[in-house]
GUDRENLUM-124069 format. One record per residue (C-alpha): x, y, z. Coordinates in Angstrom, 1 decimal. Example, Ala and Ser with C-alpha at 12.3 -4.5 7.8 and 13.67 -1.06 7.14 Angstrom:
<rs>
x=12.3 | y=-4.5 | z=7.8
x=13.7 | y=-1.1 | z=7.1
</rs>
This chain:
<rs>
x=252.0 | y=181.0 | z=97.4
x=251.6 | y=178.9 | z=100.4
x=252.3 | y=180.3 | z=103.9
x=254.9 | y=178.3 | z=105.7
x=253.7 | y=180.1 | z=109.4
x=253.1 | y=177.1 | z=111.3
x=249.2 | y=177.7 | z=112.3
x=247.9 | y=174.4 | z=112.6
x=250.9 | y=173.1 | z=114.8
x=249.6 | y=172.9 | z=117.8
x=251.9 | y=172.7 | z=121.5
x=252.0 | y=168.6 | z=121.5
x=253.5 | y=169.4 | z=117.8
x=250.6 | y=168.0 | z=116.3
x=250.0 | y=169.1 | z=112.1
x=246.6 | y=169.5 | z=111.4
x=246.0 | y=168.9 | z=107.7
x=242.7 | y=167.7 | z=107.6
x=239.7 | y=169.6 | z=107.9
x=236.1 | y=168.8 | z=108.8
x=233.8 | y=171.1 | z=107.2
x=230.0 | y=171.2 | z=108.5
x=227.4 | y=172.4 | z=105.7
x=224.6 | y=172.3 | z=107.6
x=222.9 | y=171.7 | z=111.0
x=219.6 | y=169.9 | z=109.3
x=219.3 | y=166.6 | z=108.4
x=216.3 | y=164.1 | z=106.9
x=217.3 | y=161.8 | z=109.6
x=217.0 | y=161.6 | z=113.6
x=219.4 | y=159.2 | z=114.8
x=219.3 | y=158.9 | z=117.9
x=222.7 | y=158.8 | z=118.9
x=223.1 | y=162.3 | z=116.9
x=220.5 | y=164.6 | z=117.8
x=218.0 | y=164.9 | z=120.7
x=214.8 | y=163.4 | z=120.6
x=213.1 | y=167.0 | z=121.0
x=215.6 | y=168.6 | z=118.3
x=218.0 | y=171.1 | z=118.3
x=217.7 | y=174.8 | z=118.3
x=219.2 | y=175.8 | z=114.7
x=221.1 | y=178.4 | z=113.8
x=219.6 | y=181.1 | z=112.0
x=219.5 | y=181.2 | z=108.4
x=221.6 | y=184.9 | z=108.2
x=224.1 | y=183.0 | z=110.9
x=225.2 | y=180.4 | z=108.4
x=228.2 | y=180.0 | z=106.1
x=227.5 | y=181.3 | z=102.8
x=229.7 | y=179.3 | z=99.9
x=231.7 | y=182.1 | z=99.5
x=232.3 | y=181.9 | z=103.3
x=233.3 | y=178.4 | z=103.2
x=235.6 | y=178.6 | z=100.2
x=237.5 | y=181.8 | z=101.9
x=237.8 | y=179.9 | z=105.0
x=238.9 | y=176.7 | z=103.5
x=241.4 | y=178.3 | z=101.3
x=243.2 | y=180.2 | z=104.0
x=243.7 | y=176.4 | z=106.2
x=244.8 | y=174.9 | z=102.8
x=247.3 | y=177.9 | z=102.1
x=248.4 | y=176.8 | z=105.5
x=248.6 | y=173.1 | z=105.3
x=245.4 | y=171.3 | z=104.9
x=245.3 | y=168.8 | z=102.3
x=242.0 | y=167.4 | z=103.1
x=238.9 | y=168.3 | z=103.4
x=235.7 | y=166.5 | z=104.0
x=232.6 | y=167.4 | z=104.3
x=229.6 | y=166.3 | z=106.6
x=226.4 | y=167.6 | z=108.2
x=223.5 | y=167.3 | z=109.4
x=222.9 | y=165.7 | z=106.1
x=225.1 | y=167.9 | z=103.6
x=223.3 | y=167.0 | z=100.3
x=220.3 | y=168.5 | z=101.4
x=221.8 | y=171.8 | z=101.4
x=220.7 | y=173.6 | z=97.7
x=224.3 | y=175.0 | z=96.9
x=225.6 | y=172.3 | z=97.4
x=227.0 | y=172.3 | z=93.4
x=228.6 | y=175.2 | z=93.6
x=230.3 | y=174.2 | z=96.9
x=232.0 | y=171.6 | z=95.8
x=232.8 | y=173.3 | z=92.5
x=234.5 | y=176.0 | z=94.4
x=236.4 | y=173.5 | z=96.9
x=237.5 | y=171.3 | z=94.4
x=239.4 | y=174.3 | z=92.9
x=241.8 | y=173.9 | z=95.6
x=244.9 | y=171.5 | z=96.2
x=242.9 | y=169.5 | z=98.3
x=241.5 | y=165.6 | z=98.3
x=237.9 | y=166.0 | z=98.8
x=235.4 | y=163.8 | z=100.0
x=232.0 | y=164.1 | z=101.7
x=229.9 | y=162.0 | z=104.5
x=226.4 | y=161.2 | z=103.8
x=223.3 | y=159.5 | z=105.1
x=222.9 | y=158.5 | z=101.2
x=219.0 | y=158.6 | z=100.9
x=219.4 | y=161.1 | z=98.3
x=223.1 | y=160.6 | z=96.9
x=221.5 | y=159.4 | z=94.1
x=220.9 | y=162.0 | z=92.6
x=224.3 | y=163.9 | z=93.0
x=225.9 | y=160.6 | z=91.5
x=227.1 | y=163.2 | z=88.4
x=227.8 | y=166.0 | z=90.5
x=230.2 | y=163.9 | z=93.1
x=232.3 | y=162.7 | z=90.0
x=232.6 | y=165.9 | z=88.1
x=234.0 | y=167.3 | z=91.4
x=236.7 | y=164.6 | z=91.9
x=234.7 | y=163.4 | z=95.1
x=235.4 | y=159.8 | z=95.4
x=235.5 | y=158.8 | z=98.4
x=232.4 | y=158.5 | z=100.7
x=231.5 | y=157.8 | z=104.0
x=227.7 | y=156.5 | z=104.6
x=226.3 | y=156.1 | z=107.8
x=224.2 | y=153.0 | z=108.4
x=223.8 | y=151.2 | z=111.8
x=222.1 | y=148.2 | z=111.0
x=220.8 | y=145.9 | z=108.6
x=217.8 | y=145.1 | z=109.8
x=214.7 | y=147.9 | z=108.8
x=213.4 | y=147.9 | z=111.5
x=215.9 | y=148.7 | z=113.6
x=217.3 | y=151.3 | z=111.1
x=213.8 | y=152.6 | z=111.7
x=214.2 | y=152.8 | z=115.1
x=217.4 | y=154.6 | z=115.8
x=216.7 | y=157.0 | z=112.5
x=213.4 | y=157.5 | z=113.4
x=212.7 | y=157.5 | z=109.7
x=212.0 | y=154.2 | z=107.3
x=214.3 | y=154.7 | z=104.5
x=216.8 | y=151.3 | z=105.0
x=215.6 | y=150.4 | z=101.4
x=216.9 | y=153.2 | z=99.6
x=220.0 | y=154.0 | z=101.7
x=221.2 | y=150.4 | z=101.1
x=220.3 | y=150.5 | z=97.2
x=222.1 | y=153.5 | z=97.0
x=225.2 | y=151.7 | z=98.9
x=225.1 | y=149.5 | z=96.3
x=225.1 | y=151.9 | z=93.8
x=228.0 | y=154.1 | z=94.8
x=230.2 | y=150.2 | z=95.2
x=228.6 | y=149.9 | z=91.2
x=229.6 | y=153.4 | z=90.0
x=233.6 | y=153.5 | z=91.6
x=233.6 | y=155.1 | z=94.4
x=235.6 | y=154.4 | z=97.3
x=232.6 | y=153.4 | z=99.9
x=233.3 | y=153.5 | z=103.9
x=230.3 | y=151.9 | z=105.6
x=229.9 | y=153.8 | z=109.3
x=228.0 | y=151.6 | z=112.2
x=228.0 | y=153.0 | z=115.6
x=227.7 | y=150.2 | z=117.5
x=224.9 | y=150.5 | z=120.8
x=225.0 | y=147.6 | z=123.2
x=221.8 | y=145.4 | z=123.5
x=220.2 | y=147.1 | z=120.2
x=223.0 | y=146.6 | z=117.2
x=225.9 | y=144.6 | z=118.5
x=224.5 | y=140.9 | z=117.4
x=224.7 | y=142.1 | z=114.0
x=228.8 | y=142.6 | z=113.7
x=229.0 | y=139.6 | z=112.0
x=226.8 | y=140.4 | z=109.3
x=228.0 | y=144.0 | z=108.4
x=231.7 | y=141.8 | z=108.0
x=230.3 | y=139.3 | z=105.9
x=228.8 | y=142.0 | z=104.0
x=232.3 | y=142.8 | z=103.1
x=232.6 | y=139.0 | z=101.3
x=231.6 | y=140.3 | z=97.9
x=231.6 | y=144.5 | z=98.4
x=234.5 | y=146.0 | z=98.0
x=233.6 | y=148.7 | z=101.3
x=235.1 | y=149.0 | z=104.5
x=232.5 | y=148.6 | z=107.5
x=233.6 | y=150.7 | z=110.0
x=232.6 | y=150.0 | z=114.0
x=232.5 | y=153.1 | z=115.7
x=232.2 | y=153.4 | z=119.8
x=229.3 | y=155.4 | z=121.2
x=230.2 | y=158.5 | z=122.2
x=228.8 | y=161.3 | z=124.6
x=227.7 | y=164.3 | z=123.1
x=224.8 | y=166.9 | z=124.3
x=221.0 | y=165.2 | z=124.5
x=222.3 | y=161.7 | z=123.2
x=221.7 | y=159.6 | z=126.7
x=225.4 | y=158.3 | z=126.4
x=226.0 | y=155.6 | z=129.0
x=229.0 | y=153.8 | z=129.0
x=227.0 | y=150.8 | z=129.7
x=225.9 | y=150.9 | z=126.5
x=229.2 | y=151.5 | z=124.6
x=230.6 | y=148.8 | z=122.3
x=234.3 | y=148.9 | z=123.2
x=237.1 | y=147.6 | z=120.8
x=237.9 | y=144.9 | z=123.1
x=234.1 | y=143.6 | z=123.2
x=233.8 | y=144.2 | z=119.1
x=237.2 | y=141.8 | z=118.8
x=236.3 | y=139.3 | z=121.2
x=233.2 | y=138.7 | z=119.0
x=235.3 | y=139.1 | z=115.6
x=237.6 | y=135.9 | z=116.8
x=234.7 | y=133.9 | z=118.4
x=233.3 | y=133.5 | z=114.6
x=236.5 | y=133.8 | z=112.9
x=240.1 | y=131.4 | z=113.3
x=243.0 | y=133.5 | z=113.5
x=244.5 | y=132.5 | z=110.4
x=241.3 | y=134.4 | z=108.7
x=241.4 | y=137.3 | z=110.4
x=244.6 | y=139.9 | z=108.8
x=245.5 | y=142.9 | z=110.8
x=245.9 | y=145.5 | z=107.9
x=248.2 | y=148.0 | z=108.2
x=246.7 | y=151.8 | z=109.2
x=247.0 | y=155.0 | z=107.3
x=248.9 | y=157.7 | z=109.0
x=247.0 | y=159.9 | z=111.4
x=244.0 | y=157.0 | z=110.8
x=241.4 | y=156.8 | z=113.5
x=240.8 | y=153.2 | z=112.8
x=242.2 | y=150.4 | z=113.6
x=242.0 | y=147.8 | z=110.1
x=241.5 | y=144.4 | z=109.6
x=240.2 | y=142.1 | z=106.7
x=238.9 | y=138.6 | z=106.4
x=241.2 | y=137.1 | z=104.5
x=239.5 | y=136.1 | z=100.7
x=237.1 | y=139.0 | z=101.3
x=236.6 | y=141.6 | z=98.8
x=236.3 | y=144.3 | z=102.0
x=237.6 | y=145.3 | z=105.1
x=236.6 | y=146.0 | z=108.7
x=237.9 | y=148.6 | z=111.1
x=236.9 | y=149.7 | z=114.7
x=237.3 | y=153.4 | z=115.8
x=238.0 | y=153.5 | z=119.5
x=237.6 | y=157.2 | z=120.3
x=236.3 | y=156.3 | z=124.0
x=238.7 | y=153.2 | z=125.3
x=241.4 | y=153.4 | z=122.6
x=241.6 | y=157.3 | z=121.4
x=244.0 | y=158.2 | z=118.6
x=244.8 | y=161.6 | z=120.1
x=248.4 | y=161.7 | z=119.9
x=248.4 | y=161.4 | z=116.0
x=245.2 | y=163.7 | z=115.7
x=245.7 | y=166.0 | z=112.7
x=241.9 | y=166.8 | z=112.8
x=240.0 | y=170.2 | z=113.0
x=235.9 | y=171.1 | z=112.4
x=234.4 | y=173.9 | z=110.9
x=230.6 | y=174.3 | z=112.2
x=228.0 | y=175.4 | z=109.7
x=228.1 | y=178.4 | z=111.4
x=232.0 | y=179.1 | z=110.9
x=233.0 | y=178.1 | z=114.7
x=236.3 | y=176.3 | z=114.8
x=236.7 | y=173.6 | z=117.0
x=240.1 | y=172.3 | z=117.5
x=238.6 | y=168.4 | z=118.9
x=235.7 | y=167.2 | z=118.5
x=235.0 | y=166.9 | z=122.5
x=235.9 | y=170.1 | z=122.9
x=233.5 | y=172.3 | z=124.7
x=235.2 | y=176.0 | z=123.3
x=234.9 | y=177.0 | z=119.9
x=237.1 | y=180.1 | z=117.9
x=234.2 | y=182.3 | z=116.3
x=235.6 | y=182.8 | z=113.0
x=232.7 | y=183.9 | z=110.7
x=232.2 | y=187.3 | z=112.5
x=236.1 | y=188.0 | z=112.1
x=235.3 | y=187.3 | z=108.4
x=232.7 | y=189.5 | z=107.6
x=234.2 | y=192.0 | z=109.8
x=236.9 | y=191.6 | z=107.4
x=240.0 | y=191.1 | z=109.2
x=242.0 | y=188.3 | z=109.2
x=240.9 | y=185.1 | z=110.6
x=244.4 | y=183.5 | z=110.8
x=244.9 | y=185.0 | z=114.5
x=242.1 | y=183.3 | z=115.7
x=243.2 | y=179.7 | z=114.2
x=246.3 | y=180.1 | z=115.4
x=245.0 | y=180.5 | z=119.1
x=242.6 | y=177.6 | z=118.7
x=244.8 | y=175.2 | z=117.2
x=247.4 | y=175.9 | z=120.5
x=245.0 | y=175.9 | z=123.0
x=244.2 | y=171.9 | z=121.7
x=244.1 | y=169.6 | z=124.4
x=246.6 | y=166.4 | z=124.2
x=243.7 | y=163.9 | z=124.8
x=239.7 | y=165.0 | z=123.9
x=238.8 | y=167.6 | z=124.5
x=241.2 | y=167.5 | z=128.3
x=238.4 | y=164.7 | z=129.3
x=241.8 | y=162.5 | z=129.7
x=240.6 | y=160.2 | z=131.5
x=237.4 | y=157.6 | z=131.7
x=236.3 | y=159.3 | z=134.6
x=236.2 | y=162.8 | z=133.1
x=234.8 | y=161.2 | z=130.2
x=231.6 | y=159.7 | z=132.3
x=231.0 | y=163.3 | z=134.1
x=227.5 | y=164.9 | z=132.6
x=228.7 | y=168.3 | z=133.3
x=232.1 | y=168.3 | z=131.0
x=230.7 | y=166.3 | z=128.0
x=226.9 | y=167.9 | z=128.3
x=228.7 | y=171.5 | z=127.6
x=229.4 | y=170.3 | z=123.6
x=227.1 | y=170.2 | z=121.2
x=224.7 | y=167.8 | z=119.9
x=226.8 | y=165.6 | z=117.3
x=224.4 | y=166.7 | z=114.3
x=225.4 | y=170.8 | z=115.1
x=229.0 | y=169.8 | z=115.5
x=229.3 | y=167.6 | z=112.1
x=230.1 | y=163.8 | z=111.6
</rs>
């Protein structure tokens, strides 16, 4: 029976019925925006979710309210259990879906499907190899876009993510929209963001502003259509009009979503964090084992939620080292 305590409310009255769920902190990709040229310092193997840990954690937030859960990495596929995870979460009342880097997806094709997993986010930031080889630091363009093509070709609902970097990937907007002509995918533009040993400079941020202004210099305003948004979506949604796709741009540095934010993020190793620019995390794999209850501790972390990221409110706060250098690296916090 569901629990109608109010949990995930948080103090701006926020309902948080989405979770993020982190699998692991490895990936077979180095993007550059996402992990540190020298690496990150991984967890230890003992310090790690176990599946049973993840299910018991994601069924108490979906006895609370959650009704979504995705789940992301590092690269998530590349975790060996990750069959039975998705056997065990798809047991719940939940819509499931799963971010990948697709070099591998593949061969989970079957898997994804028997699970109900149908909608997928890939992550590709440009067409060209090598410049895919550049910011990846790996040369695997070829089969990531095959296996694009393949997910369109076997049903699944395919969100295409680009995080735009000024000087190396913004000339090629154009392009990932014509894309959309004949796939039915939604390329999403997503603004650089700061996050621990990833050399953020807003100088080399891609703003909304700067992605539209180059949208209507190659389109006429009668072909561009403003679609209408999902609730709590982060993007904002347009389509060329005769296109089989869609665009959107995620503005999470000049344009944040905050005040309709109904997000939270499990870390691979079971830290809650309540935004993703949030500095503090809510230990609650220890209370787990130890356990007790964990519902305590997401109560407190879920109130103590900042209005806007993370309380870095403001551009200024958002271009101080010492407040956005306290996260983690994006690939330890999960996409």
């Amino acid at each position: 029976m569901k629990n109608n305590t109010p949990i995930l409310t948080d103090s701006h009255k926020r309902d948080h019925a989405y979770l993020r769920i982190s699998l692991i902190e490895r990936c077979n990709l180095r993007c550059t925006y996402c992990m540190p040229e020298a690496g990150v310092q991984l967890s230890p193997r003992s310090h790690l979710m176990t599946y049973e840990e993840i299910y018991s954690i994601a069924k108490t937030f979906v006895e609370h309210g959650v009704t979504k859960i995705r789940l992301t990495g590092g690269e998530p596929l590349i975790r060996k259990d990750i069959p039975i995870i998705l056997e065990k979460l798809a047991s719940l009342p939940v819509a499931l879906s799963i971010t990948s880097n697709a070099v591998i997806i593949d061969r989970f094709i079957d898997t994804l499907k028997l699970h109900g997993v149908n909608s997928i986010n890939v992550s590709l930031d440009s067409l060209d190899r090598e410049k895919f080889k550049e910011i990846t630091r790996r040369d695997e363009f070829e089969k990531v876009y095959r296996n694009i093509l393949l997910l369109v070709s076997e049903g699944f609902k395919v969100k295409v993510n680009a995080v735009l970097i000024k000087g190396f990937n913004e000339n090629e907007i154009i392009d990932f929209i014509h894309l959309t002509k004949n796939l039915p995918v939604c390329i999403r533009f997503i603004e650089f963001m700061p996050f621990d040993g990833n050399k953020w400079d807003m100088q080399k941020m891609v703003s909304y502003k700067e992605v539209m202004d180059i949208v209507n210099a190659s389109f006429s305003e009668k072909e561009i259509e403003r679609l209408e948004d999902a609730p709590n979506d982060t993007s904002k949604n347009y389509k060329i009009k005769g296109y089989k796709g869609s665009f959107a741009i995620i503005s999470s540095v000049t344009n944040p979503f905050c005040d309709s934010c109904n997000r939270l993020r499990l870390t691979a190793n079971g830290q809650l964090k309540n935004c993703l620019f949030s500095a503090s995390e809510s230990d609650l794999l220890t209370t787990l084992r130890a356990g007790k209850s964990i519902e305590p501790i997401i109560q407190k972390a879920v109130a103590a939620k900042f209005k806007v990221r993370g309380g870095m409110d403001t551009l200024e706060k958002l271009q101080e080292p010492k407040l956005h250098s306290q996260n983690r690296s994006m690939i330890t916090i999960g996409g």
